[in-house]
Residue frames as qw, qx, qy, qz and C-alpha x, y, z in Angstrom:
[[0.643, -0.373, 0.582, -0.329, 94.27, 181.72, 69.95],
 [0.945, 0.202, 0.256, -0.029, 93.53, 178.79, 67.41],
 [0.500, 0.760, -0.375, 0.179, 96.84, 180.13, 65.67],
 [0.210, -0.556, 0.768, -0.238, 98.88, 179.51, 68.61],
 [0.861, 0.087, 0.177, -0.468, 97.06, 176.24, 69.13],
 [0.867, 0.496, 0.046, -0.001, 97.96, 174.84, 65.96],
 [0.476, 0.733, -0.401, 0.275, 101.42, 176.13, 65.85],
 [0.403, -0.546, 0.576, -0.456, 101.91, 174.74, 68.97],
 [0.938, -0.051, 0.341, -0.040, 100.49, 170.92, 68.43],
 [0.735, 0.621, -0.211, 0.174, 102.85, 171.27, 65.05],
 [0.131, 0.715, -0.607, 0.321, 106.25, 172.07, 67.03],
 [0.661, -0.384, 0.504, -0.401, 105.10, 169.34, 69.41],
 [0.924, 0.317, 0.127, -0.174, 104.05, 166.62, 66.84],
 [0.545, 0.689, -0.425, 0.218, 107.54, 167.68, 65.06],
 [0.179, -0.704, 0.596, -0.343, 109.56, 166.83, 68.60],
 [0.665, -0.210, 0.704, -0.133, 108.18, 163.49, 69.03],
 [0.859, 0.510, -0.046, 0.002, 108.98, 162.59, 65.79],
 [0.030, 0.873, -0.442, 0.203, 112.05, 164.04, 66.47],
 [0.344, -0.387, 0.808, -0.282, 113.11, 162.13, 69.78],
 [0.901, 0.145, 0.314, -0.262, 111.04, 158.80, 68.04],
 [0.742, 0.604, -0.291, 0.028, 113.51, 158.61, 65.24],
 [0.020, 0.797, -0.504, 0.334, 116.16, 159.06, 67.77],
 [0.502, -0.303, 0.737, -0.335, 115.47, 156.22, 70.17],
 [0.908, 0.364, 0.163, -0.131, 114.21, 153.70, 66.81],
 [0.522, 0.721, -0.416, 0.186, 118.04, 154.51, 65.65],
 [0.398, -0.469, 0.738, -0.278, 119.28, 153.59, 69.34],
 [0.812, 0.204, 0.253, -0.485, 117.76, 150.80, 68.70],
 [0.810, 0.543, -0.191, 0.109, 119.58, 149.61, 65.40],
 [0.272, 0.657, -0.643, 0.285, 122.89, 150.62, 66.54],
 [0.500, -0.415, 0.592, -0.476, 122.05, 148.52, 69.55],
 [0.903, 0.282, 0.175, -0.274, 121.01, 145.52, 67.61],
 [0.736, 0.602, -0.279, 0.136, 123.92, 145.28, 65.72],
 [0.105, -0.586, 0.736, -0.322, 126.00, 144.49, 69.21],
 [0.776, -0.229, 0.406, -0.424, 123.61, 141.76, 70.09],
 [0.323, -0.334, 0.885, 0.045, 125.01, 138.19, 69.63],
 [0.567, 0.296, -0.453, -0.621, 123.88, 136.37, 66.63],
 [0.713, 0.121, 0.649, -0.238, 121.46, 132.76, 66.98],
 [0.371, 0.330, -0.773, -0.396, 122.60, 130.20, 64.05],
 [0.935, 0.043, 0.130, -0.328, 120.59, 127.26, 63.22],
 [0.111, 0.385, -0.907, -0.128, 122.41, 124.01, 63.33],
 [0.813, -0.247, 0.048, -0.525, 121.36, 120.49, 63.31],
 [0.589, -0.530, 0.592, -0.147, 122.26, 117.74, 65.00],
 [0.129, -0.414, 0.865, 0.253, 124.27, 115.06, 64.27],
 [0.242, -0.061, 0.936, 0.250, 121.89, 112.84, 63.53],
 [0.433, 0.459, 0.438, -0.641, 119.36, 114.38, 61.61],
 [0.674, 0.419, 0.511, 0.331, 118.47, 112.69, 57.63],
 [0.359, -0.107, 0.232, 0.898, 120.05, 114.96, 54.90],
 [0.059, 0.583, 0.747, 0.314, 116.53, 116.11, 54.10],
 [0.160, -0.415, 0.158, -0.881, 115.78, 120.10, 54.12],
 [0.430, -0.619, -0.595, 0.279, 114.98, 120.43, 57.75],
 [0.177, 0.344, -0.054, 0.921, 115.63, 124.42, 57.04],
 [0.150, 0.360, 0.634, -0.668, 113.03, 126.50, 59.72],
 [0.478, 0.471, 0.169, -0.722, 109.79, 127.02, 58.43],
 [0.382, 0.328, -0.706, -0.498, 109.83, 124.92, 56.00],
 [0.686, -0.258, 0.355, -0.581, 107.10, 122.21, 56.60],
 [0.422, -0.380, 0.810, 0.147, 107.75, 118.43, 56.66],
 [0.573, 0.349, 0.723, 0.166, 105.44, 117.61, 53.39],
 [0.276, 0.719, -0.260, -0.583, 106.83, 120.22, 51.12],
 [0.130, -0.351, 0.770, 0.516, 108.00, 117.72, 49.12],
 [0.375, 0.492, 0.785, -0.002, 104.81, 115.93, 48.67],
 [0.321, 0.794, 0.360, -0.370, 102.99, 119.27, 48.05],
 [0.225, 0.588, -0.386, -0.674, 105.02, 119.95, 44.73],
 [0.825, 0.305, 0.447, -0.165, 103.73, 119.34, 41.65],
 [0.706, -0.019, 0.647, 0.289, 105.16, 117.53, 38.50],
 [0.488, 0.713, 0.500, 0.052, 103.49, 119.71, 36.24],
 [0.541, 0.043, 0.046, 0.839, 106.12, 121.43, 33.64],
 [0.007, -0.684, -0.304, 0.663, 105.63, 125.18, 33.62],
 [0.412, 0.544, 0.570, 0.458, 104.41, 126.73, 30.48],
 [0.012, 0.553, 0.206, -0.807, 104.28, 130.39, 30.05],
 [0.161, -0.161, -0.644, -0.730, 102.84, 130.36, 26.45],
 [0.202, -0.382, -0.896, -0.103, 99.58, 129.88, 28.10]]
């Protein structure tokens, strides 16, 4: 009984792996139809990196200090 069991959750466990891979590939191939969102910026924004994520006092927060790897 515990033989079947077991050989039974395994063939199962294997199927939804199976059909999971299957519908995580749908997925991709689907993605790769969807229309693509570009960052622009407007006309009248200062030439200063305004890239995303990038926060507006990076510049402040670097420091001055050359880099040494001998140390």
């Amino acid at each position: 009984m515990w033989l079947t069991l077991i050989a039974t959750a395994t063939a199962a466990a294997i199927c939804l792996s199976v059909i999971n891979l299957a519908f995580q590939i749908n997925k991709v191939r689907d993605a790769r139809h969807l229309p693509v969102v570009e960052f622009t910026l407007p006309h009248n924004v200062p030439l200063r990196d305004q890239s995303p994520g990038t926060p507006i006092n990076a510049q402040k927060n670097q420091r001055s200090v050359p880099f040494d790897p001998g140390t």
